[in-house]
C-alpha positions as CSV (number, residue, x, y, z in Angstrom):
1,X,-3.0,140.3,256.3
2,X,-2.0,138.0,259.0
3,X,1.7,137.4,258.9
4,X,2.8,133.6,259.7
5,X,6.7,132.6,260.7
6,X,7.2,129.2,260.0
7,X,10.4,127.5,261.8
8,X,11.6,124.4,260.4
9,X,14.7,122.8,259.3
10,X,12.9,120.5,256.8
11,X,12.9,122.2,253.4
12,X,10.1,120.3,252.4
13,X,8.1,121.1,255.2
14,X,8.5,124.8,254.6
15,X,7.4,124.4,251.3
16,X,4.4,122.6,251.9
17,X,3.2,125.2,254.5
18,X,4.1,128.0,252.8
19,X,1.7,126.6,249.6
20,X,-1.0,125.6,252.0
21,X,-1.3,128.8,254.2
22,X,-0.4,131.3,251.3
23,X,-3.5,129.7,249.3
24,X,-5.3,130.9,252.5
25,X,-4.4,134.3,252.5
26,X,-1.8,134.2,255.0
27,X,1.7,136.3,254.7
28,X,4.6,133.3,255.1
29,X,8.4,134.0,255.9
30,X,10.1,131.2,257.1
31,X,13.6,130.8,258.9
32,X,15.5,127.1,259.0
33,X,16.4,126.8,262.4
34,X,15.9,128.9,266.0
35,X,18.5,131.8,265.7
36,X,17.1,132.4,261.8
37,X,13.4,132.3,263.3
38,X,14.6,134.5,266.6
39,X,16.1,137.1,264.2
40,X,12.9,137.2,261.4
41,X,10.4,138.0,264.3
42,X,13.1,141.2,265.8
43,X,12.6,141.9,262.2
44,X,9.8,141.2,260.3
45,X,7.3,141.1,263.1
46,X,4.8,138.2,262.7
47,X,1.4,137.5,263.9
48,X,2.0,133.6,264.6
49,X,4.9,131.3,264.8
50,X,4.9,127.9,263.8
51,X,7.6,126.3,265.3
52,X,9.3,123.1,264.7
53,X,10.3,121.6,268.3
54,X,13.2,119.5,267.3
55,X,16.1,121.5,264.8
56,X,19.9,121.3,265.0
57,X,21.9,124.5,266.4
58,X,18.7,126.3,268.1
59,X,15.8,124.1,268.9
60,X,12.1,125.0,269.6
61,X,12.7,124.7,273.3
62,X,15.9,127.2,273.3
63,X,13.5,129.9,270.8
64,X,10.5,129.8,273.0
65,X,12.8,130.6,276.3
66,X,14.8,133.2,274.6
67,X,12.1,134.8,272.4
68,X,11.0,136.9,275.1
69,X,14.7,138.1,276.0
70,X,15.4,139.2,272.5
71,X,12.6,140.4,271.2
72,X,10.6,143.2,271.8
73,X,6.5,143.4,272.8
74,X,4.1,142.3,271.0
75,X,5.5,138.8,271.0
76,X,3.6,136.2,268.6
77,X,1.8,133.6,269.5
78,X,3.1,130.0,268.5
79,X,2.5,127.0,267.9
80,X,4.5,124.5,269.0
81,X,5.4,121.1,266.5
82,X,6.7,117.5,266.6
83,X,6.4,114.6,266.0
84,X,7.5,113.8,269.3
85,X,4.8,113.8,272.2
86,X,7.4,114.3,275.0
87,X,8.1,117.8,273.9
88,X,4.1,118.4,274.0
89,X,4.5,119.6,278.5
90,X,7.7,121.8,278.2
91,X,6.1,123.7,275.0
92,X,3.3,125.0,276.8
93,X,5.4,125.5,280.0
94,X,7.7,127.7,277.9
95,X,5.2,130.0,276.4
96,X,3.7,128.1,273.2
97,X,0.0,128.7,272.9
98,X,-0.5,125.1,271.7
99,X,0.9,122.0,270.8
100,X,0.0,119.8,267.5
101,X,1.6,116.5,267.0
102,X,2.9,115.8,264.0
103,X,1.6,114.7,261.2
104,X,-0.9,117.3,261.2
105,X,-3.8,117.5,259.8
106,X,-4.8,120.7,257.1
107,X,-8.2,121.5,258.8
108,X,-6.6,121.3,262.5
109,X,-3.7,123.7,261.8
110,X,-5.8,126.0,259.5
111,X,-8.0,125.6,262.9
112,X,-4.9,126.1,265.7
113,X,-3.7,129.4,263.6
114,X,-7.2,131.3,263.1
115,X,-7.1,130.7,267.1
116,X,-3.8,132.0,267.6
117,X,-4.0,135.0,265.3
118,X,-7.1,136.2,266.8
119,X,-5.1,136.2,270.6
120,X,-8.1,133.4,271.5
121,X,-7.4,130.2,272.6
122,X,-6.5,127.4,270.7
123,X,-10.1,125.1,271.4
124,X,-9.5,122.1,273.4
125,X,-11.2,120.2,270.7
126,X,-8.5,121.1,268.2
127,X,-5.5,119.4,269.8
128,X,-8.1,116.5,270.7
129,X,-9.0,116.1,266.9
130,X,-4.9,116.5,265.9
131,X,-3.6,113.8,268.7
132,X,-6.5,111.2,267.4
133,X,-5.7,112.0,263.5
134,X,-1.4,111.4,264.7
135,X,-2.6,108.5,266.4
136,X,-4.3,107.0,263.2
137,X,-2.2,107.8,261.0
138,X,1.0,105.7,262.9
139,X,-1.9,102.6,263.0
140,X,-2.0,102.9,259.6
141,X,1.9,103.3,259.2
142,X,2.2,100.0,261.4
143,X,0.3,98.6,259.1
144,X,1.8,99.4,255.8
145,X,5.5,98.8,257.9
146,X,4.6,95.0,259.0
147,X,3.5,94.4,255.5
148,X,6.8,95.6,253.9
149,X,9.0,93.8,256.6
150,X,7.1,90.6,255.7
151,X,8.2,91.2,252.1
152,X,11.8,91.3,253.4
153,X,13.2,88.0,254.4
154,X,16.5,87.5,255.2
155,X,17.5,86.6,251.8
156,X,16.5,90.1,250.1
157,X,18.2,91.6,253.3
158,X,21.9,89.5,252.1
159,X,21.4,90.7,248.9
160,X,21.6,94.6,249.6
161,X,23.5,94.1,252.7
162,X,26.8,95.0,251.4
163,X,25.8,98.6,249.8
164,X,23.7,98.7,253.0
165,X,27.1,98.1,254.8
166,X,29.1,100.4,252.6
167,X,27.1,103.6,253.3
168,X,27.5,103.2,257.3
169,X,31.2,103.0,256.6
170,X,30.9,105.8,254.8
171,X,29.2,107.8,257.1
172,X,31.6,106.8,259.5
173,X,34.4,107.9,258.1
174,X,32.6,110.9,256.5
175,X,31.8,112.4,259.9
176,X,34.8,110.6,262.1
177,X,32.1,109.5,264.9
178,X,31.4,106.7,266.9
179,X,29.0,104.0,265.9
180,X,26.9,104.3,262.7
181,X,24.6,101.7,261.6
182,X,20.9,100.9,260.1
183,X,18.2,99.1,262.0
184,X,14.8,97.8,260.9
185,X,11.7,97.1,263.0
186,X,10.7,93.9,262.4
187,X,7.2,93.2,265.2
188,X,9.1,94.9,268.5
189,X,12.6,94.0,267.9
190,X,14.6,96.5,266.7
191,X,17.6,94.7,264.4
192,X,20.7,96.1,263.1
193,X,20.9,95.0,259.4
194,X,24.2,96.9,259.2
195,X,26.6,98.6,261.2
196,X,30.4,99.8,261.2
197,X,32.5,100.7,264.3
198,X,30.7,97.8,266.2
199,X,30.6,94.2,266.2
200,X,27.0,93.9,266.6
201,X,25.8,93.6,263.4
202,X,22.4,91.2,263.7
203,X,22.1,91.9,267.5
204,X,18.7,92.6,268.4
205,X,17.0,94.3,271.1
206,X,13.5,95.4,272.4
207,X,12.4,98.3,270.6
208,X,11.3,100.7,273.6
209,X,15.6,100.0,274.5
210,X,16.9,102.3,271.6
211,X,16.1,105.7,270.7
212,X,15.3,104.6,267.5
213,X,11.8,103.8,268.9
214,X,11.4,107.2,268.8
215,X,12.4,107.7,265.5
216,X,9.7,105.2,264.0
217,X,7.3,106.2,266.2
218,X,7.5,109.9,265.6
219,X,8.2,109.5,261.5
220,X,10.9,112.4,262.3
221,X,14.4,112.8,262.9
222,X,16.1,113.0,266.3
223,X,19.1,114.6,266.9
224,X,20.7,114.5,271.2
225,X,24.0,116.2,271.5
226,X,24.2,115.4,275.0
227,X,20.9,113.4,275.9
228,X,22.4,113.1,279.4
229,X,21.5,116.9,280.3
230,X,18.5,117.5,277.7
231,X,15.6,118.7,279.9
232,X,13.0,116.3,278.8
233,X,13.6,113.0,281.4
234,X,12.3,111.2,278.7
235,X,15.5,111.6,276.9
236,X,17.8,112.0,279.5
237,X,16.9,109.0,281.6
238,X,16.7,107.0,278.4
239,X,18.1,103.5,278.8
240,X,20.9,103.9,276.1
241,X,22.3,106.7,278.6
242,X,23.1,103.8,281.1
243,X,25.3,102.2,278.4
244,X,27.3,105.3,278.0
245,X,26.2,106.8,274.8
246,X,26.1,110.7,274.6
247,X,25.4,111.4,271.3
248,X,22.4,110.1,269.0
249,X,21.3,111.3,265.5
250,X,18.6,109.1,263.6
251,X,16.5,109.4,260.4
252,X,13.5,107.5,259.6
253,X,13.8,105.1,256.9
254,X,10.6,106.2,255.3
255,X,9.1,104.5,252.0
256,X,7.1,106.2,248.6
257,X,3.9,104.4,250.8
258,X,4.5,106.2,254.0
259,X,6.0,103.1,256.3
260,X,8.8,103.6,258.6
261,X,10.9,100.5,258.3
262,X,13.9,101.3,260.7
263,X,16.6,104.4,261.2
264,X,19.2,105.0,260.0
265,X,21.3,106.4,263.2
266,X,24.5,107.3,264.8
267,X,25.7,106.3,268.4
268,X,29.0,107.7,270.3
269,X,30.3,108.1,274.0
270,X,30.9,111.4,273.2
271,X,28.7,114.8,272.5
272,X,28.7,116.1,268.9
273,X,27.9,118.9,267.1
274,X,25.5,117.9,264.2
275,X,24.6,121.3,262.1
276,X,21.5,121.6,259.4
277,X,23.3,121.0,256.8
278,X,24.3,117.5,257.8
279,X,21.3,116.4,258.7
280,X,19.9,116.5,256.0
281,X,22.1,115.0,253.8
282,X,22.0,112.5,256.7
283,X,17.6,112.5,255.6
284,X,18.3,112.6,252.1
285,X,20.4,109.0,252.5
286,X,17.7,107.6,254.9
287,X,14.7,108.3,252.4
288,X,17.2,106.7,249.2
289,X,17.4,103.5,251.5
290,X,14.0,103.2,252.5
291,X,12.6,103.9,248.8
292,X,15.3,100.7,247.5
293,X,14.0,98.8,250.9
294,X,10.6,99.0,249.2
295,X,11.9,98.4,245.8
296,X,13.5,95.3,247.1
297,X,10.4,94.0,248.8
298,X,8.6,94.1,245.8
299,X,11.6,92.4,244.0
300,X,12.7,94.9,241.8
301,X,16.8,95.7,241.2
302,X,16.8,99.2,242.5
303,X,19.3,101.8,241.8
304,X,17.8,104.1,244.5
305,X,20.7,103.0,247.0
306,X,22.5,106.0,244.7
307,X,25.9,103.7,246.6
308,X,27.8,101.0,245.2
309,X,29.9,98.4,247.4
310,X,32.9,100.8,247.4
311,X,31.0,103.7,248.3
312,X,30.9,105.1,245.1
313,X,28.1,107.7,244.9
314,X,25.4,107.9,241.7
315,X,26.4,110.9,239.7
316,X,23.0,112.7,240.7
317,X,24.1,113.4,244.3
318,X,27.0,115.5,243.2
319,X,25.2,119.0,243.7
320,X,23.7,117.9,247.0
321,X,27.4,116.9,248.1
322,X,29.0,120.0,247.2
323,X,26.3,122.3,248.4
324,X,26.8,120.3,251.6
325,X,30.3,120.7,251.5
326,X,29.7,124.5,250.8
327,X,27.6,125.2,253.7
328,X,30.1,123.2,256.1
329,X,33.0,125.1,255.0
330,X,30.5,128.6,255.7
331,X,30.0,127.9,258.8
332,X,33.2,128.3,260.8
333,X,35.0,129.0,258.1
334,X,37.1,126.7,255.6
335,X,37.0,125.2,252.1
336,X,35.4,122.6,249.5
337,X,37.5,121.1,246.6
338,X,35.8,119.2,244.2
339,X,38.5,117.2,241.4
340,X,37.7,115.7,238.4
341,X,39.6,112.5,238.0
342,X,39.7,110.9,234.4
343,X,40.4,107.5,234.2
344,X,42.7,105.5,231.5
345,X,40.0,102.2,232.0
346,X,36.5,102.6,233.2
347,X,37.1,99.0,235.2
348,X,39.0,100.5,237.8
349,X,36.4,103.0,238.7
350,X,36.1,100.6,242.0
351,X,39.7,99.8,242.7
352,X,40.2,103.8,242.6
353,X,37.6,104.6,244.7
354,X,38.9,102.3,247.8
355,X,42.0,104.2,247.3
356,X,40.8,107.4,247.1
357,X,38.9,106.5,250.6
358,X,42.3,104.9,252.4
359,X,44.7,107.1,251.2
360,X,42.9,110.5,252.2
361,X,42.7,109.8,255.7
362,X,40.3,112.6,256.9
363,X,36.6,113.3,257.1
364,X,34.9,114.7,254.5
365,X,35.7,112.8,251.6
366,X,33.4,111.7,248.9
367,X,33.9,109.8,246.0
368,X,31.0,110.0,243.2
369,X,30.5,108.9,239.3
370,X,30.6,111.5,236.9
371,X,30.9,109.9,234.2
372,X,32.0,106.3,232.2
373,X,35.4,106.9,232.9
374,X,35.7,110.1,235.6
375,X,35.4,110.0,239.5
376,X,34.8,113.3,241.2
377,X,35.9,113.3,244.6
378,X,34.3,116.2,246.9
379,X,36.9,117.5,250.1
380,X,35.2,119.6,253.0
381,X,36.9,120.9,255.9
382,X,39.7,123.9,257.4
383,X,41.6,124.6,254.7
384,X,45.1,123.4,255.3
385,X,43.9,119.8,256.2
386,X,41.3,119.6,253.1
387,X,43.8,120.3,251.0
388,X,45.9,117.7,252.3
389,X,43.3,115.3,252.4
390,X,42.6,115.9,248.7
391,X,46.1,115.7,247.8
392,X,46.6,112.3,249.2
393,X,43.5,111.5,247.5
394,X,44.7,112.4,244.5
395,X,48.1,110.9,244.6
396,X,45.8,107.5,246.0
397,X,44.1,107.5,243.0
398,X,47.5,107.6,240.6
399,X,48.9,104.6,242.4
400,X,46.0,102.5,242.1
401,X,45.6,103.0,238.5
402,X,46.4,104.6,235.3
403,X,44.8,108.4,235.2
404,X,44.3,110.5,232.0
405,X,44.2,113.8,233.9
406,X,42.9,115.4,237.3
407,X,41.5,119.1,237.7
408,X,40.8,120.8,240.8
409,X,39.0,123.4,241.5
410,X,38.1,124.8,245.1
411,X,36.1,127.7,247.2
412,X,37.3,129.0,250.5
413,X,34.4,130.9,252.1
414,X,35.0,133.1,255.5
415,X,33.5,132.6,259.0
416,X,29.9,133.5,258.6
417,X,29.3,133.1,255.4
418,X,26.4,130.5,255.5
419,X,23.4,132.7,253.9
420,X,25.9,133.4,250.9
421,X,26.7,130.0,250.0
422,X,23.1,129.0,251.2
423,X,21.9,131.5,248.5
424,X,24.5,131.3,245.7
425,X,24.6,127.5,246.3
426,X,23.5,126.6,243.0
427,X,25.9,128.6,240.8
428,X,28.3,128.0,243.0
429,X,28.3,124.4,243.0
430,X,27.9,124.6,239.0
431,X,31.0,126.8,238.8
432,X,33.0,124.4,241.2
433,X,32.0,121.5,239.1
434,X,33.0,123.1,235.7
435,X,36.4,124.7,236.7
436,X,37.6,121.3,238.1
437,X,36.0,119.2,234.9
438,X,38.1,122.3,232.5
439,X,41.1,122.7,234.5
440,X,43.1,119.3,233.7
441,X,46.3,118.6,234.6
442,X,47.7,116.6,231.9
443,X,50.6,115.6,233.8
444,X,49.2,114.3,236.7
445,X,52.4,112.4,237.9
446,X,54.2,115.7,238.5
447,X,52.0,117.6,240.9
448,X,49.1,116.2,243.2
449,X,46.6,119.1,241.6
450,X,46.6,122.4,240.2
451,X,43.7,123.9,241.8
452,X,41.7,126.3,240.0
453,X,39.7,128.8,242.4
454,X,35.9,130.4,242.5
């Protein structure tokens, strides 16, 4: 049985090629970024790789120049992705036996890995057939995106523009970079609809200026920790690299239909580190705006923004949050407190949550609704300082309003640690959740919290 390694940060991307080449017979592992895929073919030996081009940590580029360093002979044969064309030259420089553009179609890639497993060629004829299928489907895209924009006047725009501007604040201060803010493509003008750490707000600008182009035309995230020195020119000679910027992470705003509106996008003048983890809670934001951007155009009062004006969260992202907040603190090390704060009036679930936000002072905060009366607030980060910054949460919260009771409860997890919390996510983010819901203080005014620990 032919034994297929697919490399991809996207979840759902796995998924769908696991269910599509298992139903063919094929043997799937998969690994979510470079050093994961680098270690399962030392290990597990495949026939054929099917590597993602553009992941955070170890990209495609960086696995296809060290696979042959650290792993032994035979080496597979793979099959380079993206949904960026640029990458298409230095894949098959570096070793990959062909190139498909994303989105690709089921017959080409079913096509591309009989090749590959049988040590023959990939046909011409097959990347011909997978470039003309990308191309059509990004006509149709165009399509469907003009027709949604034009369903978006300016009006519907004000009308979601302040929960708009509340999640780039919060992402912002969340992550402590730079620039963040959301664009939509409206013909070629790129415009930013919202924005936080820059004036510009409504500036527009050609879209072929801004990475973002990229974004919209590829369907698929980008991610440049230092463009200035990434060895596609493309990228490193970009325009935005003459204003300064060094760092650039963008999601597509993709709708239910398929339509990239816009990104949704951070800028800074300095490099940053932007792990798996984060970007896709960074994705699972951008897909919540673009489905209430399509909402909106059709004039319907969506609740997909899953953010209020304040930056309160909708009580169904808590597990993403903490599992988030679990894999950040496995990482390097650290920990993730999640409190439970109960409320004496349900009306100052707003007033509290500002408060919470201003008075804990450091990244990783997240304020969410549990229930009618109960804001959870989720900490992430070295221990000493997400303590603190959940403490002054905390004590935030008491000034600003009458509380009932507050429990804590928080996970430390050591250096390394990632596959644990990546596999005992679910539990763990269940038992985190329950200990700090059980674990009231009923004498809140006496002690910031009384943690209870997993």
């Amino acid at each position: 049985m032919t034994r297929v390694l697919i490399v991809d940060d996207s979840e759902d991307m796995q998924e769908t090629c696991e269910l599509l080449l298992e139903g063919e017979g094929y043997d799937v592992i998969k690994a979510s970024d470079g050093a994961a895929g680098l270690r399962a073919v030392a290990e597990r030996r495949p026939d054929v790789v099917l590597l993602d081009m553009m992941m955070p940590d170890v990209d495609g580029l960086q696995f296809l120049r060290r696979l042959p360093i650290e792993c032994s002979q035979p080496l597979p044969a793979v099959i380079a992705t993206s949904g960026f064309e640029p990458f298409r030259e230095e894949a098959l420089r570096a070793g990959a036996v062909a190139f498909l553009r994303k989105p690709v179609e089921v017959d080409v890639l079913l096509g591309a890995l009989r090749a590959a497993a049988g040590a023959q060629p990939v046909p011409p004829s097959v990347a011909r057939h997978n470039r003309e299928d990308a191309i059509a489907a990004r006509v149709r895209a165009d399509r469907m995106r003009n027709d949604l924009i034009a369903e978006l006047p300016p009006a519907r725009i004000d009308a979601v523009r302040p929960r708009l501007r509340a999640l780039a604040a919060w992402l912002r201060r969340y992550y402590g970079w730079g620039v963040t803010y959301l664009q939509l493509l409206r013909g070629d003008v790129m415009r930013i609809e919202a924005a936080c750490g820059t004036r510009f707000e409504g500036a527009e600008s050609a879209r072929h200026l801004q990475w973002c182009d990229d974004v919209i035309d590829a369907g698929s995230t980008l991610l440049l920790n230092d463009p200035l020195h990434h060895v596609l020119p493309h990228f490193s000679q970009h325009p935005q690299i003459a204003a300064g910027f060094r760092f650039y992470a963008g999601v597509p705003l993709t709708t239910w239909s398929g339509a990239v509106l816009g990104t949704l996008c951070f800028c800074d003048v300095e490099s940053h580190v932007l792990h798996s983890e984060d970007m896709h809670l960074l994705e699972s934001l951008g897909r919540h705006v673009a489905h209430a951007l399509e909402e909106a155009a059709a004039g319907i009062a969506s609740d997909d923004f899953i953010v209020d004006d304040a930056g309160l969260f909708a009580a169904e992202m808590l597990p993403l949050f903490v599992q988030v907040g679990l894999e950040r603190a496995a990482r390097t090390g650290g920990t993730v407190g999640v409190s439970v704060v109960r409320l004496a009036d349900a009306a100052d679930l707003e007033l509290v949550t500002r408060a919470a936000y201003a008075g804990g002072g450091g990244a990783g905060l997240v304020a969410l609704r549990r229930a009618g009366d109960e804001l959870a607030l989720i900490q992430a980060g070295r221990d000493v300082e997400a303590r603190g910054n959940l403490a002054s949460a905390l004590v935030a919260c008491r000034r600003a309003a009458t509380v009932r009771s507050i429990g804590t409860a928080w996970c430390r997890l050591a250096p390394g640690a990632h596959a644990i919390a990546e596999r005992a996510g679910t539990d763990l983010c269940a038992r985190l959740v329950a200990l700090a819901a059980d674990s009231h203080d009923l004498s809140p005014s006496e002690s910031p919290f009384a943690p209870a620990t997993v």
